[in-house]
Wavefront OBJ file of the C-alpha trace (Angstrom):
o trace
v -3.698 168.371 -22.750
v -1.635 169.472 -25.646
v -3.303 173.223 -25.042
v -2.155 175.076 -28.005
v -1.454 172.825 -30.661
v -4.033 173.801 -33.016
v -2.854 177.367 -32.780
v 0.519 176.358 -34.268
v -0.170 177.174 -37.884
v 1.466 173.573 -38.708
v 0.812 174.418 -43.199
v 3.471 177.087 -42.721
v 6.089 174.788 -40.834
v 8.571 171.821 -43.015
v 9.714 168.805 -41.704
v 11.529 165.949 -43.514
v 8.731 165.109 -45.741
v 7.407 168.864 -46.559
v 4.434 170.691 -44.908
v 4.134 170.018 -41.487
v 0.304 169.284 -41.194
v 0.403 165.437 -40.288
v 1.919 166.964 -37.126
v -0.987 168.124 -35.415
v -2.534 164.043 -35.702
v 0.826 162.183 -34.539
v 0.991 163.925 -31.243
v -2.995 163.391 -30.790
v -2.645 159.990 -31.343
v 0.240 159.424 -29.186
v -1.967 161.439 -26.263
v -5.279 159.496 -26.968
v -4.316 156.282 -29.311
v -4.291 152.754 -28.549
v -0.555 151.401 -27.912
v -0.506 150.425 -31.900
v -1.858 153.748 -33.135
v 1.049 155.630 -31.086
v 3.479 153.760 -31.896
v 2.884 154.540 -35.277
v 2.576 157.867 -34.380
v 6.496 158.008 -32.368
v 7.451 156.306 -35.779
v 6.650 159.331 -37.707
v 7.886 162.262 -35.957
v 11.313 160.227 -35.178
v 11.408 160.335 -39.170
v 10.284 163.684 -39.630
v 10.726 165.660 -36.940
v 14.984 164.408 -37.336
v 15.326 162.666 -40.013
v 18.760 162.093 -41.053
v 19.763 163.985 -38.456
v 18.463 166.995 -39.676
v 15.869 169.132 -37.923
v 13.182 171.474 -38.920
v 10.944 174.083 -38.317
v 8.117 172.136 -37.437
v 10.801 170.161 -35.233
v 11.011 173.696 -32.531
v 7.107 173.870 -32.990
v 6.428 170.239 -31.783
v 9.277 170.379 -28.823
v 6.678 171.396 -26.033
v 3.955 169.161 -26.745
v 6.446 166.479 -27.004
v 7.854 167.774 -23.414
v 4.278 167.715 -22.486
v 3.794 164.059 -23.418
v 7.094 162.705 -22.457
v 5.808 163.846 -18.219
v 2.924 161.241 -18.802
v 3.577 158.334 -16.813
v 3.754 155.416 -19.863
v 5.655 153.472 -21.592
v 6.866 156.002 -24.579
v 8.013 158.442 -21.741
v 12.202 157.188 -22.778
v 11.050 157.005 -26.391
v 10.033 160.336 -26.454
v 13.240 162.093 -24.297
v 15.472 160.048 -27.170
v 13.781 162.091 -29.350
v 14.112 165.234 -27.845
v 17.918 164.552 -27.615
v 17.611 163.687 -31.475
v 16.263 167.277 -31.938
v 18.604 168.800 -29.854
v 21.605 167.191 -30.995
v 22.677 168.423 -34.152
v 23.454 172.120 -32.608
v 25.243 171.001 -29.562
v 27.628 168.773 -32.040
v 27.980 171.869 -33.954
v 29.283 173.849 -30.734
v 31.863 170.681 -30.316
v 33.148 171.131 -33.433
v 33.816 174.370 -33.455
v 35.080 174.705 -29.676
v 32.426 176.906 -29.081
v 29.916 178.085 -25.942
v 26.331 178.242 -26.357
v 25.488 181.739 -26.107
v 28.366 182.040 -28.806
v 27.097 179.570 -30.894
v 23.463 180.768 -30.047
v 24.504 184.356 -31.221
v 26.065 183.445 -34.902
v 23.074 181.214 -35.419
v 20.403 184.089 -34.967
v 22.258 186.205 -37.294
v 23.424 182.956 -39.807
v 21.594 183.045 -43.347
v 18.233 180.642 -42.933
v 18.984 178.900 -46.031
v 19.194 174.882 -45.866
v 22.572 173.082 -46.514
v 22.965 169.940 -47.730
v 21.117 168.175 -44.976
v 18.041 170.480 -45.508
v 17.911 172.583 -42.506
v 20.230 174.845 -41.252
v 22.410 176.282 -38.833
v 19.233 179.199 -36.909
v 16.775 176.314 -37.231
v 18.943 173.867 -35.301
v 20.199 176.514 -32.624
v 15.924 177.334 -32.346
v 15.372 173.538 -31.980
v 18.226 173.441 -29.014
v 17.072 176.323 -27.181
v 13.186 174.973 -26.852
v 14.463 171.638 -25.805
v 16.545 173.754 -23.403
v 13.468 175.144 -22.073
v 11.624 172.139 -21.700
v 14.419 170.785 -19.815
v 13.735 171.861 -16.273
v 10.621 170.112 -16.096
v 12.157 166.949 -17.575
v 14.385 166.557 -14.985
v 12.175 165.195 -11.945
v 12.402 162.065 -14.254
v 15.392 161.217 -12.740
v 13.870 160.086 -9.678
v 11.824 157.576 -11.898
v 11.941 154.077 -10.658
v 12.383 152.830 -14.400
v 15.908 152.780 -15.283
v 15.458 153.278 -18.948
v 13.914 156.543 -17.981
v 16.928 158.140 -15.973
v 19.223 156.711 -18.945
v 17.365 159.000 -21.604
v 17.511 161.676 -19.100
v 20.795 161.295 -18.681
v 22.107 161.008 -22.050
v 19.614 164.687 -23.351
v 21.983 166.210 -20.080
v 24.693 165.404 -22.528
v 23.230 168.065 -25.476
v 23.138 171.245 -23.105
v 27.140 172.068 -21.881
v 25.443 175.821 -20.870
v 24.291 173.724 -17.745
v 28.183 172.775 -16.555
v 28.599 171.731 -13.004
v 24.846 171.216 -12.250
v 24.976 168.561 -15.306
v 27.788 166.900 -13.888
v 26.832 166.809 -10.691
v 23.249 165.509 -11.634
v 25.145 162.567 -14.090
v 27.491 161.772 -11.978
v 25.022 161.103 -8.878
v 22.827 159.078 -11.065
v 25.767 156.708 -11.870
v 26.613 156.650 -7.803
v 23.531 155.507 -6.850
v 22.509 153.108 -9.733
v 23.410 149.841 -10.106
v 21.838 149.346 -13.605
v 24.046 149.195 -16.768
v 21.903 151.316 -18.791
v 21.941 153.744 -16.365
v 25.661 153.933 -15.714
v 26.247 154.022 -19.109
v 24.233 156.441 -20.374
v 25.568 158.745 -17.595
v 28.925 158.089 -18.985
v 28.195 158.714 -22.260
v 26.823 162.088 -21.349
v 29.922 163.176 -19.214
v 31.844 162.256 -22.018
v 29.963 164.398 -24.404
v 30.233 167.662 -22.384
v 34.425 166.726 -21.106
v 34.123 168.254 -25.010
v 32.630 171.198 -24.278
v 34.787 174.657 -23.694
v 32.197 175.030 -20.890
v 32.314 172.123 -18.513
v 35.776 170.902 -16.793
v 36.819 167.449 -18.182
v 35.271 164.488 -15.781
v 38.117 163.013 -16.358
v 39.437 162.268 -12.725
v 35.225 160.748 -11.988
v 35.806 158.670 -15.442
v 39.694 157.365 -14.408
v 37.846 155.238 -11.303
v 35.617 153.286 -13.333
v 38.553 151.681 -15.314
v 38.989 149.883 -12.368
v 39.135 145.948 -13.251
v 36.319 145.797 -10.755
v 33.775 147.153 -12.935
v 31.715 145.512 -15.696
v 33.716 145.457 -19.052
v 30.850 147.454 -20.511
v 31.253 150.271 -18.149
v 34.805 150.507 -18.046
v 35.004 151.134 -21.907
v 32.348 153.522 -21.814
v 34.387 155.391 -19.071
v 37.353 154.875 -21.275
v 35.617 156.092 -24.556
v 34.406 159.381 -22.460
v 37.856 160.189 -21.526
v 39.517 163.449 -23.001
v 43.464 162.322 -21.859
v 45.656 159.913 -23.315
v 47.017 157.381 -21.284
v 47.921 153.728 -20.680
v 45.340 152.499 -18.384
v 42.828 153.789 -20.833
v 44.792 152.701 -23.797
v 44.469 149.390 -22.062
v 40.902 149.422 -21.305
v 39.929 149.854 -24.895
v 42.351 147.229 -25.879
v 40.718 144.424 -23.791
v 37.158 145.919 -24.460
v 37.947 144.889 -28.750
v 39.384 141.952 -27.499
v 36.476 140.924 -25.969
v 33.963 142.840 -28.028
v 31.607 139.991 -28.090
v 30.449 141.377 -24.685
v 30.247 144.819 -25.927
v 27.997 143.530 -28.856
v 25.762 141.555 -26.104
v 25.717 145.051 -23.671
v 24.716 146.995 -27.277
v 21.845 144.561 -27.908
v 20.613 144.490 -24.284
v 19.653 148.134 -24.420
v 18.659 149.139 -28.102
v 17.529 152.697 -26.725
v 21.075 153.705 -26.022
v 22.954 151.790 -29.023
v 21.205 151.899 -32.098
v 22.664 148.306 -33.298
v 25.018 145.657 -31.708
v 28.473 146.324 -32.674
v 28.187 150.266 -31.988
v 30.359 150.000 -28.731
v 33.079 148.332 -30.537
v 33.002 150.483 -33.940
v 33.544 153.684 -30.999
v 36.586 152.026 -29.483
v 37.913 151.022 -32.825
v 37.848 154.135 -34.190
v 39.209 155.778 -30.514
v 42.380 153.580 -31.141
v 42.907 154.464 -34.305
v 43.031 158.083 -33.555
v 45.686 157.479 -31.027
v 48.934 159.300 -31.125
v 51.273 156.508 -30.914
v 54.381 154.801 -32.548
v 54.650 151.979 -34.880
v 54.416 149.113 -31.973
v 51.042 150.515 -30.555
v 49.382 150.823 -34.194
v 50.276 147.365 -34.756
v 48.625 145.950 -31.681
v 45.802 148.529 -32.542
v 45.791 146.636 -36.194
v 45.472 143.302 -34.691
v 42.923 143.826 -31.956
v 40.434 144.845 -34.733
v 41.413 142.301 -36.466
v 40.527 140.016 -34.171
v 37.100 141.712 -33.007
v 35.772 141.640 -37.034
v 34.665 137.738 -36.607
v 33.067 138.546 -33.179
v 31.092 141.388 -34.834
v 30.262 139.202 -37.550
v 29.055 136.241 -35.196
v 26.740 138.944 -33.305
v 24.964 139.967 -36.703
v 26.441 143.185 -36.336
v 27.560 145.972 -39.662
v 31.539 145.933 -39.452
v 32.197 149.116 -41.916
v 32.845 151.227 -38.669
v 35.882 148.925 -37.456
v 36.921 147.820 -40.904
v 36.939 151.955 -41.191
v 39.335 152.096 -37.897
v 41.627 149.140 -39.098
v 42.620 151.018 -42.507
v 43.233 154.352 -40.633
v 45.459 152.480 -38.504
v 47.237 151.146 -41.163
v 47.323 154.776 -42.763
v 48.802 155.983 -39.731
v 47.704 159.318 -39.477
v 47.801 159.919 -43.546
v 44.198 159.777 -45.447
v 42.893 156.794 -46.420
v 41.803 157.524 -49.826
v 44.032 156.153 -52.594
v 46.523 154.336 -49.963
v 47.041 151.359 -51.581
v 47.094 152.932 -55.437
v 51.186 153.196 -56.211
v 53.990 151.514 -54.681
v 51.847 150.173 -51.526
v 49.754 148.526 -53.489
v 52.399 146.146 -55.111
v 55.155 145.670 -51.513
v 51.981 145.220 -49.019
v 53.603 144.660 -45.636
v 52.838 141.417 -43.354
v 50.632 143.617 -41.610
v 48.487 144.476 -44.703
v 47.829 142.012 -45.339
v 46.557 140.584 -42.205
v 44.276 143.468 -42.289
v 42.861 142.747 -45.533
v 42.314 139.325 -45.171
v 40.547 139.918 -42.167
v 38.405 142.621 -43.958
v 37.338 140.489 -46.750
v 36.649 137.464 -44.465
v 33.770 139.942 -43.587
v 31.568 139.767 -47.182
v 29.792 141.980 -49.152
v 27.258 142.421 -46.138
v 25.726 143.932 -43.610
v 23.858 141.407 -41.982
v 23.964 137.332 -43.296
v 24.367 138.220 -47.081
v 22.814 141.160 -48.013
v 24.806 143.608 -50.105
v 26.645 146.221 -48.752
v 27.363 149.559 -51.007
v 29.574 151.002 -47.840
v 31.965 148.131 -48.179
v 31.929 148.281 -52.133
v 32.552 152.294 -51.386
v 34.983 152.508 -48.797
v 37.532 149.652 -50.892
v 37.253 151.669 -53.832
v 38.224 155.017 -51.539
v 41.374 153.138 -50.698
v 42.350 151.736 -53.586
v 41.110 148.016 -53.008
v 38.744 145.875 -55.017
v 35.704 146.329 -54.180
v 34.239 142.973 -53.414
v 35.356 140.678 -50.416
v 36.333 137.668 -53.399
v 38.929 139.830 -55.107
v 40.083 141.352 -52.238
v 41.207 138.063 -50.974
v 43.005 137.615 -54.170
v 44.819 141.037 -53.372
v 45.399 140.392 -50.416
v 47.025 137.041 -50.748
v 49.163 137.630 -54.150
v 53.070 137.664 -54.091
v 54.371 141.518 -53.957
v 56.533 142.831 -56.660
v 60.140 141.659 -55.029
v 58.856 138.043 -55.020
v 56.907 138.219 -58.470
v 60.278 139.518 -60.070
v 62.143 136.585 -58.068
v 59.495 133.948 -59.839
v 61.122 135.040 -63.516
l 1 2 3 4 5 6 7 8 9 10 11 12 13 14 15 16 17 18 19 20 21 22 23 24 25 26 27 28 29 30 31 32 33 34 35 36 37 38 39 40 41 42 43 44 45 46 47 48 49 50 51 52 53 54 55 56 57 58 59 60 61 62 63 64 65 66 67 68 69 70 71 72 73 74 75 76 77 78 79 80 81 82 83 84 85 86 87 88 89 90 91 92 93 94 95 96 97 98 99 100 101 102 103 104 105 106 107 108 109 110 111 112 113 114 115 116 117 118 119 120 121 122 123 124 125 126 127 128 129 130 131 132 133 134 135 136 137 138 139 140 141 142 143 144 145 146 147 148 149 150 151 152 153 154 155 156 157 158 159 160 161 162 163 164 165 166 167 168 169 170 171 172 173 174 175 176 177 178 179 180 181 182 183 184 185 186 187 188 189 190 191 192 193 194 195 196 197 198 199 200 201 202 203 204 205 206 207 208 209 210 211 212 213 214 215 216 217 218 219 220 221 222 223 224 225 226 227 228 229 230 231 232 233 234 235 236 237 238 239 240 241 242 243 244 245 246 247 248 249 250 251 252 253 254 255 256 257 258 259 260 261 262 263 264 265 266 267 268 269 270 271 272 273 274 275 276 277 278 279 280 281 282 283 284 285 286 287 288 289 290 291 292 293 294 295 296 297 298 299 300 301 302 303 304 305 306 307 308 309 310 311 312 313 314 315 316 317 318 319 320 321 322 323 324 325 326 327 328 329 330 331 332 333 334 335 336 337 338 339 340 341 342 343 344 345 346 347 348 349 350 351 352 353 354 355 356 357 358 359 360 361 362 363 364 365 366 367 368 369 370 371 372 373 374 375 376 377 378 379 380 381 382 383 384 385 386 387 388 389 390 391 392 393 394
């Protein structure tokens, strides 16, 4: 077991923290340690071996052995595939972005400069990281005959970080969601079709995705097969619509699998932001506007962070211009009906995250747009007479 790992010279290897040499002891103790001792031992390489979404040299050194680990029948086996998407994620978002295919993206990377950006790693190291998940992926994929759905749903949702695969991916996902009847499952296999419909390399799933808006289906799955959708159109439109309308089921779906959704209120900050991204006229933003609206107290009832819909719900109002420094000038003193709707809503929210704990996003994000930066003055803003009426007053 673990053959190798003290060959790795681990002193000459970084991770989020610096030298890589508490490497070698983490992976021992997840092989040979009690169930406290490893899951101290997952904590620390999820925070070193990606933190911030960043990965490392020491990250491509430790992919095998945690391969190697994650083929151990136990409980850590989904723990430790979410980490190996973690690892391999960064490069395949990079290929997204750019529209690019992986043995493109692969090639630029070997010749790209090794010198960290901002994050602290760079683009050869993550491109190294994603090819030696890559090759521990064949071996990871009898796990998808694993009776224990949250299993298949990791190895579902790591298909989703290799588009080089194509059809076989597709066809793999899309049998998984056939023959499960577990939300997790389905969704996670969603998810992942989604993520490669954005690849240059795999045909959109669109038409698969389409059938599971039917009103048939769970809410929860029917959004995610709306959210993975490349094509704009009504029924989908309409799906995502009902899904913020009734986000209070998302946020229950987000919390019953944490694995998949890192927080309640994920789903619905994803369709928010989907709808406000949508090429549409002045009628359709407006209903966009007022189904976040009306999701923000729902989010806030679930204990859930609302900066990613109160995000949406100002780039709807922008409609398609930035939001920084839209309500500085004339906006700011003739706010329309819809404004302030919006910002009423918004400060209704607090200065939180959760019950009353400061929030520096929500402080942040006002000041981007112009706005007061705490949820009391915002109100104020919000609910003052505009110029037309001030002038009226005199």
């Amino acid at each position: 077991m673990l053959d190798g790992l003290d060959r790795v010279d681990w002193a000459g290897l970084t991770h989020g923290r610096g030298p890589a040499t508490d490497v070698p002891a983490a992976l021992r103790a997840l092989a040979l340690g009690g169930a406290s001792q490893a899951a101290r031992a997952l904590a620390t390489l999820n925070e070193t071996l990606c933190h911030q979404g960043g990965c490392y040299t020491a990250s491509a050194a430790a992919i095998p052995f945690v391969a190697e680990l994650a083929l151990r029948p136990g409980p850590r086996t989904p723990s430790l595939l979410h980490l190996l998407r973690a690892i391999a994620a960064p490069a395949c978002a990079r290929m997204l972005a750019q529209g690019r295919t992986t043995r493109g993206y692969y090639a630029d990377a070997a010749h790209s400069a090794a010198e960290r950006d901002h994050t602290g790693t760079s683009t050869r190291v993550e491109a190294e990281c994603h090819v030696a998940v890559a090759r521990a992926l064949p071996s990871l994929l009898s796990l998808l005959d694993s009776d224990d759905p949250a299993q298949v749903a990791a190895v579902l949702m790591l298909l989703g970080e290799f588009p080089s695969l194509g059809t076989d991916s597709t066809q793999r996902i899309t049998a998984a969601i056939k023959r499960s009847d577990n939300p997790a499952v389905r969704c996670a296999g969603l998810a992942a079709l989604g993520r490669l419909s954005r690849s240059v390399e795999v045909d959109p799933a669109d038409p698969i995705l389409r059938r599971l808006l039917d009103p048939a289906q769970p809410l929860p799955i029917r959004v995610e097969a709306a959210l993975s959708m490349t094509v704009q159109e009504a029924a989908r439109r309409d799906v995502l619509l009902e899904g913020l309308r009734h986000s209070d089921a998302l946020n229950q779906s987000d919390t019953a699998d944490r694995a998949l959704f890192p927080r309640p209120g994920w789903t619905a900050d994803r369709v928010a932001t989907c709808l406000a991204r949508w090429r549409g006229g002045d009628a359709q933003r407006t209903e966009t506007a007022q189904a976040i609206i009306a999701a923000l107290p729902q989010a806030r009832a679930a204990g859930a962070a609302t900066t990613g819909q109160t995000r949406a719900l100002l780039a709807t109002l922008a409609a398609g211009a930035p939001i920084e420094g839209m309500f500085r000038g004339r906006r700011r003193s003739m706010l329309s009906e819809l404004d302030r709707q919006a910002l009423q809503a918004i400060a209704a929210q607090g200065d939180w995250i959760s019950g009353d704990v400061p929030n520096a996003m929500f402080a942040t994000l006002m000041r981007r747009c112009g706005l007061p930066d705490t949820a009391h003055d915002l109100t104020r803003f919000a609910t003052r007479p505009g110029a037309l009426a001030r002038l009226l007053r005199r």
